[in-house]
N, CA, C and O atoms as CSV, one atom per row, in Angstrom:
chain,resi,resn,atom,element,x,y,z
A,1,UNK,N,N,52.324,109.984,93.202
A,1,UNK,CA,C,53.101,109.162,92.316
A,1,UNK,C,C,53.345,107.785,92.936
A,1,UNK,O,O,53.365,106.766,92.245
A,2,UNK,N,N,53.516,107.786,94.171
A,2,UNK,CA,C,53.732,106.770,95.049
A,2,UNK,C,C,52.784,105.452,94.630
A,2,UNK,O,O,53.013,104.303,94.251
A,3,UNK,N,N,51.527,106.302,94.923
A,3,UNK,CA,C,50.265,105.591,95.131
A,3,UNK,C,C,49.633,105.243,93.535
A,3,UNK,O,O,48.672,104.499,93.341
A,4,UNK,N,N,50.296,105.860,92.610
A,4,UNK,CA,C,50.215,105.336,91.161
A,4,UNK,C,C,50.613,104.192,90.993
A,4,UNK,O,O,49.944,103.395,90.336
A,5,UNK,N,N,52.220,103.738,91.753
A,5,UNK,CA,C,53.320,102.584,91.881
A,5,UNK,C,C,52.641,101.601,92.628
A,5,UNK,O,O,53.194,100.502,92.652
A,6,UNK,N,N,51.788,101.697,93.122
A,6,UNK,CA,C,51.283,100.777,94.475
A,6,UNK,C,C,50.385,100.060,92.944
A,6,UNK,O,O,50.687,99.137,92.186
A,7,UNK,N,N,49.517,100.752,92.980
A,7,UNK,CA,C,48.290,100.479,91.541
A,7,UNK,C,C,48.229,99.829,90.716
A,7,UNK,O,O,47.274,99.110,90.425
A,8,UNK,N,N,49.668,99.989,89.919
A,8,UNK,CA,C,50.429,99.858,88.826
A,8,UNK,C,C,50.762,98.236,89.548
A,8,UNK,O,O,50.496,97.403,88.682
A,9,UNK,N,N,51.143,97.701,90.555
A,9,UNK,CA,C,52.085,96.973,90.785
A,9,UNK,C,C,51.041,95.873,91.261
A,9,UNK,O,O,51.501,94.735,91.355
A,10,UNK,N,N,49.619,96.062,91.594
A,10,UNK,CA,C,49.030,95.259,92.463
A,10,UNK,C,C,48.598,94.237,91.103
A,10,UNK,O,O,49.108,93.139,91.327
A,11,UNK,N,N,47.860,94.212,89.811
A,11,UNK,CA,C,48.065,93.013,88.872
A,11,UNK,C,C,48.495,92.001,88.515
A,11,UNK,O,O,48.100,90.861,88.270
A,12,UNK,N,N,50.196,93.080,88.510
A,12,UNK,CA,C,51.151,91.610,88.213
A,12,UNK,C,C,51.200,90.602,89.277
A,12,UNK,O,O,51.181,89.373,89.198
A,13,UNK,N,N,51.300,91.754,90.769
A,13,UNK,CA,C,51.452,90.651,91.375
A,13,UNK,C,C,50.149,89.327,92.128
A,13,UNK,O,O,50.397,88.209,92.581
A,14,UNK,N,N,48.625,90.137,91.981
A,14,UNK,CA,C,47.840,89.175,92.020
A,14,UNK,C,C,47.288,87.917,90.592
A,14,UNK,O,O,46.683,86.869,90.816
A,15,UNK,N,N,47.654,88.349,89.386
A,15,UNK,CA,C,47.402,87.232,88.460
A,15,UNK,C,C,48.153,88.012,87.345
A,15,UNK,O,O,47.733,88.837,86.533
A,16,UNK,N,N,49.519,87.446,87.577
A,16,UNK,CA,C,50.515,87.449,86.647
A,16,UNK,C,C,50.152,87.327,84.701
A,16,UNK,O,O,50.539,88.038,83.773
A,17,UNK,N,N,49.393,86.279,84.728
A,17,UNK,CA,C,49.047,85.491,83.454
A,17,UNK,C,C,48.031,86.467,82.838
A,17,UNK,O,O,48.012,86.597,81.614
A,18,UNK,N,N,47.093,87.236,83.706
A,18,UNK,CA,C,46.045,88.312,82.839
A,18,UNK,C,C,46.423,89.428,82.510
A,18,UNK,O,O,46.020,90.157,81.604
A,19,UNK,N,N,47.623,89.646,83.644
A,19,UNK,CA,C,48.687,90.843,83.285
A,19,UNK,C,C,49.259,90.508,81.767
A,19,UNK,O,O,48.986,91.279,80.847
A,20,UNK,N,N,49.781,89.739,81.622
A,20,UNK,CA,C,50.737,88.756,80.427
A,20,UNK,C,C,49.447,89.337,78.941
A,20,UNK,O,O,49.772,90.165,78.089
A,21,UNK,N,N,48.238,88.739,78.987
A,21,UNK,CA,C,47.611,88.541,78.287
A,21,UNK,C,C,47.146,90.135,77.789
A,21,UNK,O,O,47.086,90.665,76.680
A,22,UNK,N,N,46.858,90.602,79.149
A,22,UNK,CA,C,46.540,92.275,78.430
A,22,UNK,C,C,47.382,93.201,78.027
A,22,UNK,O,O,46.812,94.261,77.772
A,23,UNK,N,N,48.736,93.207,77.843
A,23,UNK,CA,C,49.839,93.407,77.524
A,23,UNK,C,C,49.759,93.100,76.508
A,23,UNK,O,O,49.924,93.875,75.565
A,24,UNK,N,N,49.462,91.790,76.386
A,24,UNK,CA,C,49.614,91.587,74.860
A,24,UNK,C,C,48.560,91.777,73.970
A,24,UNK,O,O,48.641,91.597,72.755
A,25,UNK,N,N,47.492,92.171,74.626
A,25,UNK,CA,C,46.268,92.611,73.342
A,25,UNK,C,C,46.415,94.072,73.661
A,25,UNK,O,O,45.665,94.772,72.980
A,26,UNK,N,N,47.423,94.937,74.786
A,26,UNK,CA,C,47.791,95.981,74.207
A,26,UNK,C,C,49.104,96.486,72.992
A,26,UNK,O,O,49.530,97.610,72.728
A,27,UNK,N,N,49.484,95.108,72.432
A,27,UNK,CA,C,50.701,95.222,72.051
A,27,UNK,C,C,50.095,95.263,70.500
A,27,UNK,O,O,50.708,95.732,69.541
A,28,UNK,N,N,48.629,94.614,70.449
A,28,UNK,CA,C,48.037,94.655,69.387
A,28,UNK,C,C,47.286,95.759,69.007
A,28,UNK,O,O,46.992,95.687,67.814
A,29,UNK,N,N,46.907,96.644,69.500
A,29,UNK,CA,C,46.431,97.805,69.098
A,29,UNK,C,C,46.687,98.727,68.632
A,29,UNK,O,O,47.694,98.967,69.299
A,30,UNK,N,N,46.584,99.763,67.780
A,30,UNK,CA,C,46.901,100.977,67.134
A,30,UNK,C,C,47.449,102.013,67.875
A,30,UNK,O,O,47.160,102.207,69.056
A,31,UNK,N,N,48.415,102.847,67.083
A,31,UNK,CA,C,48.426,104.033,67.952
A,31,UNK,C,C,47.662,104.913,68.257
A,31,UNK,O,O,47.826,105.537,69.305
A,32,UNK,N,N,46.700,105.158,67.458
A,32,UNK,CA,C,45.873,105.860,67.647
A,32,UNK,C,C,44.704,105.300,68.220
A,32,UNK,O,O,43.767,106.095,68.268
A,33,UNK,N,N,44.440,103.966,68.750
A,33,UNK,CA,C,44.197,103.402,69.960
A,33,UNK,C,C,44.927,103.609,71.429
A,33,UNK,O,O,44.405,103.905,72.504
A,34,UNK,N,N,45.720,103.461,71.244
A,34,UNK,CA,C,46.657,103.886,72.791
A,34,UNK,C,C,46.871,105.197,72.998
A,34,UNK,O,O,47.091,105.671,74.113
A,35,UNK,N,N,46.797,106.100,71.539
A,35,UNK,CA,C,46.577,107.606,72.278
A,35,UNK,C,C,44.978,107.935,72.725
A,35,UNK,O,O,44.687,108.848,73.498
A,36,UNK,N,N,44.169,107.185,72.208
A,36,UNK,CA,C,42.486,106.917,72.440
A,36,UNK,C,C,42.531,106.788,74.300
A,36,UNK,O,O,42.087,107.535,75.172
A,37,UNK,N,N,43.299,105.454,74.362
A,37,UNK,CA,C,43.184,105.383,76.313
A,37,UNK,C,C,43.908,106.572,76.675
A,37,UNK,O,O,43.251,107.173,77.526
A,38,UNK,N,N,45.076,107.226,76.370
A,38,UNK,CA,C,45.869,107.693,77.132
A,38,UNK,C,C,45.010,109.243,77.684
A,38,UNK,O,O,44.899,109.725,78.811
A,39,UNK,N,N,44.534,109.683,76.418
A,39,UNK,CA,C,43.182,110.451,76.521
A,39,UNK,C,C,42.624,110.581,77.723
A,39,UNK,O,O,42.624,111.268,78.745
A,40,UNK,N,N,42.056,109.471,77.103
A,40,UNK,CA,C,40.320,109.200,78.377
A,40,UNK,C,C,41.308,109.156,80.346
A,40,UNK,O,O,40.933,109.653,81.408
A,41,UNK,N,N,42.719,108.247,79.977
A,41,UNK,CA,C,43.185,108.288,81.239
A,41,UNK,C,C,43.143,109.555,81.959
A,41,UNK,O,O,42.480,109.753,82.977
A,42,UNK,N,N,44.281,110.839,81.062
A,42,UNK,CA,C,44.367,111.608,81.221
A,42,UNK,C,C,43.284,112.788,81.799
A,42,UNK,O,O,43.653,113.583,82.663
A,43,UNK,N,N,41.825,112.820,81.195
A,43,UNK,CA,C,40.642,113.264,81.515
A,43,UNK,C,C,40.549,112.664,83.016
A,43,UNK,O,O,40.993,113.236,84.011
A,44,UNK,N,N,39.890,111.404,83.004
A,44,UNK,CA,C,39.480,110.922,84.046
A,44,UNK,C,C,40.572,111.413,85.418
A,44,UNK,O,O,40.049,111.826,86.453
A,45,UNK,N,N,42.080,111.321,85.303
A,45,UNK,CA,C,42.987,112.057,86.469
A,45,UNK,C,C,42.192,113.163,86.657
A,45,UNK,O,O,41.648,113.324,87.750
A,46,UNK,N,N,42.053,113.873,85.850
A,46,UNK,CA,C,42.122,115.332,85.751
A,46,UNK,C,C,40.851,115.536,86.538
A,46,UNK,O,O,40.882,116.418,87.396
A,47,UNK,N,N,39.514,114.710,86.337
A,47,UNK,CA,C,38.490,115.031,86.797
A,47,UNK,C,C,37.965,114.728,88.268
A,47,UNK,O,O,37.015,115.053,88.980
A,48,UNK,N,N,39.387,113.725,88.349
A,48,UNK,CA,C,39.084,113.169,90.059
A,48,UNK,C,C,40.035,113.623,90.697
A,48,UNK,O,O,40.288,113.180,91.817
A,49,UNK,N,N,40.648,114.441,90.222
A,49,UNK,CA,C,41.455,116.002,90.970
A,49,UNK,C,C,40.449,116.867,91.328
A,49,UNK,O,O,40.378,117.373,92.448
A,50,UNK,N,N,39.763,117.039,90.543
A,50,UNK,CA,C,39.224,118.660,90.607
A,50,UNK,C,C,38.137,118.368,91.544
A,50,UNK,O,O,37.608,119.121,92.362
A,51,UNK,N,N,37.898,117.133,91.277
A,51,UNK,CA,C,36.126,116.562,92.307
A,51,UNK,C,C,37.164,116.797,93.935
A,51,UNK,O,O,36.811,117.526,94.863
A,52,UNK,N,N,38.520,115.922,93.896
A,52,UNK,CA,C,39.458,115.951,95.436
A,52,UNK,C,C,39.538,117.037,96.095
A,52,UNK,O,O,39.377,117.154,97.310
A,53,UNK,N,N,39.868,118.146,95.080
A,53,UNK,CA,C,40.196,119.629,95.786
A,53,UNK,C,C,39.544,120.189,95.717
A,53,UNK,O,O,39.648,121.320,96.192
């Protein structure tokens, strides 16, 4: 979880403004677009678990 926070945090703080911008063309998308990524996110964790252990 830690290392999610590290991840999560390294964007804003190397280019603030593309952070800004993709935020906001995620603010434009569907829900059933953002359950579309949350998906594929969710898979992809899942699959670079199972490859780890």
């Amino acid at each position: 979880m830690a290392l999610l926070l590290v991840f999560e945090g390294l964007l804003p703080l190397i280019s603030p403004g593309g952070w800004r911008r993709l935020f906001e063309q995620m603010l434009a998308m569907s829900n059933g677009q953002i359950r579309f990524f949350g998906l594929c996110s969710i898979v992809i964790g899942l699959i670079s678990l199972a490859l780890l252990t």
